[in-house]
N, C-alpha and C positions, 0 to 999 in steps of 0.2 A: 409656514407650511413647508416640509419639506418634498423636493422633487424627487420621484426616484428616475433613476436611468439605466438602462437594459441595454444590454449591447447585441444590435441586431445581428452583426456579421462582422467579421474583421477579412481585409484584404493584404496578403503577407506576398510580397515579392522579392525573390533573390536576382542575383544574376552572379555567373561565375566568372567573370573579368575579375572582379576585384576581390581581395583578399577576403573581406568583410561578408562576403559572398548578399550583401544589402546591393542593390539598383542604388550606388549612390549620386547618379548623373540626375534624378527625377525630381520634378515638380507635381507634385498632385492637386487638382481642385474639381471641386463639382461640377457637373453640367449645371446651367441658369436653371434649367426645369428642377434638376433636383434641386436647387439653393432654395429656389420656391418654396417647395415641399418642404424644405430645413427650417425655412423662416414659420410657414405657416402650422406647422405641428410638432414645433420644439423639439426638431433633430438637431442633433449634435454629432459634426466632424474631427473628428482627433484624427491628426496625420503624426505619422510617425518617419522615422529613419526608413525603415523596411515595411511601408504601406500605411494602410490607415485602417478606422475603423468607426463605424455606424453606431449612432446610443439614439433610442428613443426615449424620448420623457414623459413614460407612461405608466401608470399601473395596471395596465390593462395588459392581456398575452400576447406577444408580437403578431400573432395567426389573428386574433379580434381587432389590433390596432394596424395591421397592413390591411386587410379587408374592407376597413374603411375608409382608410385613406384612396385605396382603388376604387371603390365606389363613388367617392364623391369629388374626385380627382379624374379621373378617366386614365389617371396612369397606371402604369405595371411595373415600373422597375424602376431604380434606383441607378444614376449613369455617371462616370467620370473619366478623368483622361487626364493623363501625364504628358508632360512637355520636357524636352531633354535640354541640359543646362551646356552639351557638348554636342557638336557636329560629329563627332568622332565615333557618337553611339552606336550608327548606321555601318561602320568599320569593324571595328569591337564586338557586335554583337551577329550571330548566327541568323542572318536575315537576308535577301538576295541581293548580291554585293550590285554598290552602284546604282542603286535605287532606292528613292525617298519613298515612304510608305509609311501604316500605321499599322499596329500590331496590337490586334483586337482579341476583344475576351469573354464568353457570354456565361455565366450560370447557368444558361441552355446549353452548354456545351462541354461539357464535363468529362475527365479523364478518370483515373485513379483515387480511391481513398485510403487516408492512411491514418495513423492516429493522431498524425500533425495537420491534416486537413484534408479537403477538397482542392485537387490539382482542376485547376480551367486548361482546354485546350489553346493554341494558338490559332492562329490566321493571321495572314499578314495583307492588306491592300495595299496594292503601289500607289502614289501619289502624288507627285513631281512639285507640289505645292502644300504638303501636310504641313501642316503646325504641330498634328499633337503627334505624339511617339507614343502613344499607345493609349485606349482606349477602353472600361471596364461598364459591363451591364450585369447587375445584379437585379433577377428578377422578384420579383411580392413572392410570387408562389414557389418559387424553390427556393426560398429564406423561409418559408413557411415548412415546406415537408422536407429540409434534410436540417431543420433546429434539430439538436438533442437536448433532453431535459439537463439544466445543471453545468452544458457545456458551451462554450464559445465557437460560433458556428464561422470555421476560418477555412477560405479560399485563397490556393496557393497558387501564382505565379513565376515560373521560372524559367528566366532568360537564360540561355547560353554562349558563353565565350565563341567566336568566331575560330575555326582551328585553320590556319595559314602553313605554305611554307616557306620553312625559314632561311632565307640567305643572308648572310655577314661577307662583308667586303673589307680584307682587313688591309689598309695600305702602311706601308712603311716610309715612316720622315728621316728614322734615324740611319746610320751608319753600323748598328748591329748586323750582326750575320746570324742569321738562319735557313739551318738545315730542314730540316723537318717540320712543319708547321700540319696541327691537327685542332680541332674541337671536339673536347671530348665532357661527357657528362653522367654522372653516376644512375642517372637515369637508364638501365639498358633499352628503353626503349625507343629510345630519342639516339639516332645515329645519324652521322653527318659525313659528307662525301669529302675527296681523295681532294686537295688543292688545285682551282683550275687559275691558271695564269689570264686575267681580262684587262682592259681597258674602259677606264669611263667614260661619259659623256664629256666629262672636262679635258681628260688628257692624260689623267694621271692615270699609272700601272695602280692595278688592286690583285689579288688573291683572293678569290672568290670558294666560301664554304657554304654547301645549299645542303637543309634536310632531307629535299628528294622525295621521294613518295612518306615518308614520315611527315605529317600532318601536326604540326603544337598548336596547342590552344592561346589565343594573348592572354595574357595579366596584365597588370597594376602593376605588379612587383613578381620581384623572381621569384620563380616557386620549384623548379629544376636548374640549379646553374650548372652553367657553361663555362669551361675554363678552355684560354687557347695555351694549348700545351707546342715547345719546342721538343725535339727530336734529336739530342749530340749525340756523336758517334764519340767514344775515347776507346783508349787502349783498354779498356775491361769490359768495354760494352756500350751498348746505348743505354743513354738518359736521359730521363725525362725533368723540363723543368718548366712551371708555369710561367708565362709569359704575364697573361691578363685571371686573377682570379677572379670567376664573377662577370662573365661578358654582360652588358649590357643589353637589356630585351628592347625589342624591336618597339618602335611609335606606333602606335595601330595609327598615323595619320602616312606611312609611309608604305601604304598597298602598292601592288604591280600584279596587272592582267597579264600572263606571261604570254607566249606563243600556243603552247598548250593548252591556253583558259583555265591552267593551275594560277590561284591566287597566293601572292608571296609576301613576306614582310620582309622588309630589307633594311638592314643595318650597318653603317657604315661604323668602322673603326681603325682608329690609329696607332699604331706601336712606333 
């Protein structure tokens, strides 16, 4: 006999850290109550890269086989929750800096639709002892009235990169001379301040380059480089010549709460 399988819902989550634009830090599994539910009326979990997704083993219409399962189950909804494979998530991601929390999601709670899906809103609870990094309820009855015939009924999640600013602390080991020292980036939007002469915590001189009220978003990977450009003066004119093609992007494990409660990423480099 064969089974067929229906796919009740799919759950699609991005996040714009990473290239991939997939949440690739997440663990996803069932709440026990739905695993229940899974075991006892031959639902089937498919997790994927970029979310997962719900198959019922029925031939009956997802509206007659949720209905019953509510009925004789006393439950409403289908529940799960992601765990992050990185501490760094909580830095990385558009969330209240400096605070563990979970970042919840309801079918009741609904933003935008598009032809790529149903966007959920966020909420975020602080929790100074969370485990899960995020939390997903899909209800019986809104898998029921926003199914379309024919088509896969998919709820969209989507994190956002944390936007910091950006300071580089470029220290010199070697014995070159430099005149003019700038960061500059084809990005016009992305503008970085005048060289300020500082001292570290260790002792060593730095040259400190800060975005300033320009706000970047973190990546994985460069996605605007930065080049630290010198400055020569000669007899014909000044010229420009790259130092470092390609600065290296800031660790999102390397936040600073400035004076202002501007949050900063910071990067150290050596020439």
């Amino acid at each position: 006999m064969n089974t067929t399988y229906t796919s009740m819902f799919r759950v699609h989550i991005t996040h714009s850290y990473y290239a991939s634009n997939v949440c690739e830090c997440f663990k996803y599994e069932a709440h026990p109550q739905t695993q229940a539910l899974m075991q006892k009326y031959g639902i089937v979990l498919h997790i994927m890269n970029s979310g997962f997704e719900l198959f019922a083993a029925t031939n009956q219409t997802i509206e007659t086989f949720l209905t019953y399962i509510s009925q004789v189950s006393n439950q409403t909804s289908f529940d799960f929750w992601a765990t992050t494979t990185t501490q760094n998530f909580y830095n990385f991601t558009k969330v209240p800096y400096n605070m563990l929390g979970t970042l919840t999601y309801s079918s009741a709670n609904i933003g935008n639709e598009s032809s790529d899906g149903i966007f959920l809103l966020e909420n975020f609870e602080a929790n100074s002892s969370a485990e899960k990094a995020m939390t997903v309820s899909i209800q019986f009855q809104d898998v029921i009235s926003l199914q379309k015939e024919n088509q896969i009924l998919q709820f969209n999640i989507q994190l956002e990169a944390r936007s910091t600013q950006w300071n580089y602390f470029i220290i010199q080991n070697s014995d070159q001379s430099y005149q003019e020292l700038s960061i500059q980036s084809k990005d016009r939007s992305i503008h970085f301040s005048k060289p300020q002469q500082t001292t570290l915590q260790n002792g060593q001189k730095a040259v400190c380059f800060s975005s300033e009220e320009t706000k970047i978003p973190l990546h994985d990977t460069i996605i605007n480089p930065l080049d630290l450009i010198n400055t020569k003066k000669t007899a014909s004119g000044k010229r420009n010549e790259i130092i470092i093609k390609g600065l290296p992007i800031p660790n999102p494990e390397n936040l600073q709460i400035q004076n202002d409660h501007t949050i900063a990423s910071v990067a150290y480099v050596y020439i």
